[in-house]
C-alpha positions in Angstrom: -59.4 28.4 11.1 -60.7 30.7 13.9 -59.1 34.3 14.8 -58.0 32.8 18.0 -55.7 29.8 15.9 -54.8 32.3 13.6 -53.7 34.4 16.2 -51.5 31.5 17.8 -50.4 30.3 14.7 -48.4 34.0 14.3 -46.3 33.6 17.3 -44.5 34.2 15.5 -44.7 33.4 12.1 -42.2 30.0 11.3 -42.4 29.8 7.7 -41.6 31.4 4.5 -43.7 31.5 1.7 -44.2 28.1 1.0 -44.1 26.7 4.2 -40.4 25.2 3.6 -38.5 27.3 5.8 -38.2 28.0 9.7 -37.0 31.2 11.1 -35.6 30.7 14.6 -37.2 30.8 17.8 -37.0 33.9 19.7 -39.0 35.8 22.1 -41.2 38.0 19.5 -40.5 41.6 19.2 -42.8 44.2 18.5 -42.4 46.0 15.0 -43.5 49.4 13.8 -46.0 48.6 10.8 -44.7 49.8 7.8 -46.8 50.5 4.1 -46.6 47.3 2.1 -45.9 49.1 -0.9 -42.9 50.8 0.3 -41.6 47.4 1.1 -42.7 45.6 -2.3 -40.9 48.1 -3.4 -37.8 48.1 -1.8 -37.8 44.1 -2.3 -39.2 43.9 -5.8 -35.7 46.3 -6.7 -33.4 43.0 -5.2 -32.0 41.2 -8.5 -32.4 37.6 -8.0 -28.7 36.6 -6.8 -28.4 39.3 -4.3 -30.9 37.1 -2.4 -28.3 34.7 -1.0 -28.2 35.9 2.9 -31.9 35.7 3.5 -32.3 32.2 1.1 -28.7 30.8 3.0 -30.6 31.9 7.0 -32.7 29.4 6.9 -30.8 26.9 5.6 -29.9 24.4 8.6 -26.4 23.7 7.7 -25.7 27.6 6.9 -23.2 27.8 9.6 -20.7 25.3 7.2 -20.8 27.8 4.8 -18.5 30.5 3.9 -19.9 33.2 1.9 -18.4 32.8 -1.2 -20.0 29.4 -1.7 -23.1 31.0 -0.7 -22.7 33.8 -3.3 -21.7 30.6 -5.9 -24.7 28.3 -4.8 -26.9 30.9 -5.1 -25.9 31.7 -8.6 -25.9 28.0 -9.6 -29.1 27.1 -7.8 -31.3 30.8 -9.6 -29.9 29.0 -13.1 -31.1 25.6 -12.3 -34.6 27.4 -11.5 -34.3 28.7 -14.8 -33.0 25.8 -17.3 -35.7 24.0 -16.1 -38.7 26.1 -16.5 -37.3 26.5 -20.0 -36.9 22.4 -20.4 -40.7 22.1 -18.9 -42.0 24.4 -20.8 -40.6 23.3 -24.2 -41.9 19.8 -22.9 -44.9 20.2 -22.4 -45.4 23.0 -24.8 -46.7 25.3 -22.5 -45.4 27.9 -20.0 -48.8 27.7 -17.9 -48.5 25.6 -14.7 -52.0 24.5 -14.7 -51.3 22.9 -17.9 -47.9 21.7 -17.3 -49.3 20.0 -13.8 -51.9 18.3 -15.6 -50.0 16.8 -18.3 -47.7 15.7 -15.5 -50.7 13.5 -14.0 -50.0 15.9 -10.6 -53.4 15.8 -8.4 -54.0 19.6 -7.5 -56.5 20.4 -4.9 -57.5 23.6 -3.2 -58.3 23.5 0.1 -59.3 26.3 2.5 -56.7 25.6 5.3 -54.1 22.7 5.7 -55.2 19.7 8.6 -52.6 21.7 10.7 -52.8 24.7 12.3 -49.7 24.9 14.0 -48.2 27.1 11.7 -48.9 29.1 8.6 -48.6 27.2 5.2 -49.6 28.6 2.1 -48.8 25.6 -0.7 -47.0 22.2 -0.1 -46.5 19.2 -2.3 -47.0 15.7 -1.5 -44.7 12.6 -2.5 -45.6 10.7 -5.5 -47.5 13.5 -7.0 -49.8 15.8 -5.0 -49.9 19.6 -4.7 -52.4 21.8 -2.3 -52.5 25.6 -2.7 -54.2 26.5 0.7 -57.0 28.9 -0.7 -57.1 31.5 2.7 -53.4 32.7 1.5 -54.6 32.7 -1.8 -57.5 34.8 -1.5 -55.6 37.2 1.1 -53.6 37.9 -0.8 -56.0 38.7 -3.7 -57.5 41.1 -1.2 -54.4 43.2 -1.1 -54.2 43.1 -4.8 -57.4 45.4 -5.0 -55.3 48.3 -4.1 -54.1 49.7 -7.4 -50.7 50.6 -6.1 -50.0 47.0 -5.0 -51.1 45.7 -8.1 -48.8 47.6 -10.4 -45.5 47.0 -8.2 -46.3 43.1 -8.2 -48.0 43.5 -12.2 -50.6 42.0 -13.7 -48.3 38.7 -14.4 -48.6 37.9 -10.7 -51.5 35.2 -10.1 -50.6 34.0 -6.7 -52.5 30.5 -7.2 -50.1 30.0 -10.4 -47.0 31.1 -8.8 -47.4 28.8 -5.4 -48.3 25.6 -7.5 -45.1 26.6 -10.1 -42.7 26.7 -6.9 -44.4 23.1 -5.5 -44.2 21.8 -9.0 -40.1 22.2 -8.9 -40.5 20.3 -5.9 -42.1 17.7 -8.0 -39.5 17.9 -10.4 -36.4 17.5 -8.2 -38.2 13.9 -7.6 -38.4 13.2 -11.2 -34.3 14.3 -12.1 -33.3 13.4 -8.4 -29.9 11.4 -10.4 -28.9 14.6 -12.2 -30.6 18.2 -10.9 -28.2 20.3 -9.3 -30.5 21.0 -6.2 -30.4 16.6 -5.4 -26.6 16.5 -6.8 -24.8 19.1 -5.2 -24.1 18.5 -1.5 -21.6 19.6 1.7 -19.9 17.1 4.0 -21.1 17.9 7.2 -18.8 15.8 8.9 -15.9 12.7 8.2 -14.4 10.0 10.9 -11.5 8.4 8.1 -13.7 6.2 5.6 -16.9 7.3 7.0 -18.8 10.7 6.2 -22.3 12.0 5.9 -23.4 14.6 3.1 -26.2 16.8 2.8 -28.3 18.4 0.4 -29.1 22.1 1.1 -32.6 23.5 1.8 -31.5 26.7 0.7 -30.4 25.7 -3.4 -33.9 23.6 -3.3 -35.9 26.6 -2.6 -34.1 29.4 -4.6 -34.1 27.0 -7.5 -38.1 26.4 -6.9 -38.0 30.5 -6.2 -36.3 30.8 -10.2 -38.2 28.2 -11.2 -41.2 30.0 -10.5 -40.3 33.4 -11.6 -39.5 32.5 -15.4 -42.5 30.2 -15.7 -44.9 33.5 -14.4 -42.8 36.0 -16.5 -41.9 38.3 -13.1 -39.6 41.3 -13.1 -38.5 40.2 -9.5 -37.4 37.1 -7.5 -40.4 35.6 -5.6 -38.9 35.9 -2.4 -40.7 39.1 -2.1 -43.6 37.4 -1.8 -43.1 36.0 1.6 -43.2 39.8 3.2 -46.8 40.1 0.9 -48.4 37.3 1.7 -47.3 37.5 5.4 -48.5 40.9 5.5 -52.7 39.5 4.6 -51.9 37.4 8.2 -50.3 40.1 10.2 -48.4 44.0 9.1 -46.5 43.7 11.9 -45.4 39.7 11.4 -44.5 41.2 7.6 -42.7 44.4 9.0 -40.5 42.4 10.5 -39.5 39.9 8.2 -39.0 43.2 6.0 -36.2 44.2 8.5 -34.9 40.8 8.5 -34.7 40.8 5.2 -33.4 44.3 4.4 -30.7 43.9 7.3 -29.4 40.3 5.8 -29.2 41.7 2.4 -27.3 45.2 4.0 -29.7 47.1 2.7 -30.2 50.5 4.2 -33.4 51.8 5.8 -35.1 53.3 8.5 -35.6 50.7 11.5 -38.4 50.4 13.2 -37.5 47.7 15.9 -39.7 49.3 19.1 -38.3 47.3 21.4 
């Protein structure tokens, strides 16, 4: 991918961390740049359930929802996350998702860049049973890892290759218990004309489950959701700045905004 695409690609930036989620489209402010380790730090403080207004934003059928089942879904879908990395791991017999995808017969390749540069997409998995970590996010985000600082907010459990294929292998495993997970069982009624009706699944328990799922799997003191803002940040500070802000004002966290516009 050239600067130029790159470039194009982060007007703005459409997707979260795994490439799963769309922020809406707006006419793109301009941010001040903030330190990325006063935001990891800030975020990496966030206990996992607390996450539920940013995870529920980019959810399409958020606006069905009243808080208190976001607050409850939240909950349910972090534990799901959790019961299952503990169910893989005793498995398989291994907490290592290199291990655990190769037992699984999952094809994992590593790729440079995905065949579309239309947006920015750091891991994705691939129906029956491929995964592709996209190596450019991997290895700039190893970049920012070389500053000590970084390193020791995010600690020495964080392997960014590990933790993107962990989050696609949930994905993976929602396929496999599709009749009984929570994430493929639990569902809203978007609408209902007498007999007829049409349920959803939600984006949102999906992703904080993978999110969970990925946390207990890499041993992490925080919820992986903080590394959207860090791995944004190796494509553009001020793309990351303001998904920081995003974030900090959904959660009703204070801080100092930097909105220049």
């Amino acid at each position: 991918m050239t600067r130029e695409e790159i470039a194009k690609v982060l007007k703005p930036i459409a997707d979260g961390l795994f490439g799963k989620q769309r922020r809406p489209s707006y006419e793109k402010p301009h941010y001040e740049i903030r330190g990325l380790n006063d935001m990891l730090r800030d975020l990496t403080a966030i206990a996992p359930d607390d996450w539920w207004p940013y995870a529920f934003s980019r959810d399409p059928v958020n606006g069905k929802l009243t808080d208190g089942q976001r607050v409850q879904l939240m909950y349910k879908s972090v534990q799901c996350g959790y019961a299952y990395a503990d169910k893989i791991a005793d498995e398989y017999g291994t907490d290592d998702p290199v291990q655990i995808a190769k037992k699984m017969g999952m094809v994992v390749t590593y790729p440079e860049f995905p065949e579309r540069t239309d947006r920015v997409l750091f891991a994705e998995f691939k129906p029956a049973n491929q995964i592709r970590i996209y190596m450019d996010a991997v290895n700039k985000a190893k970049d920012l890892l070389r500053d000590r600082t970084t390193a020791e907010i995010l600690t020495d459990n964080l392997d960014v290759s590990k933790l993107l294929l962990s989050h696609e292998l949930f994905h993976y495993i929602e396929e496999k218990y599709k009749d009984t997970i929570f994430t493929r069982t639990e569902k809203i009624r978007l609408w209902e004309l007498g007999p007829l009706h049409n349920d959803s699944v939600l984006l949102a328990d999906s992703e904080a489950a993978a999110m969970a799922f990925a946390q207990r799997l890499n041993h992490l003191s925080y919820f992986p959701y903080v590394l959207d803002v860090f791995m944004v940040y190796g494509y553009s500070m001020e793309e990351a700045s303001g998904l920081y802000e995003e974030m900090m004002t959904l959660l009703g966290r204070g801080y100092e905004k930097g909105d220049k516009t």
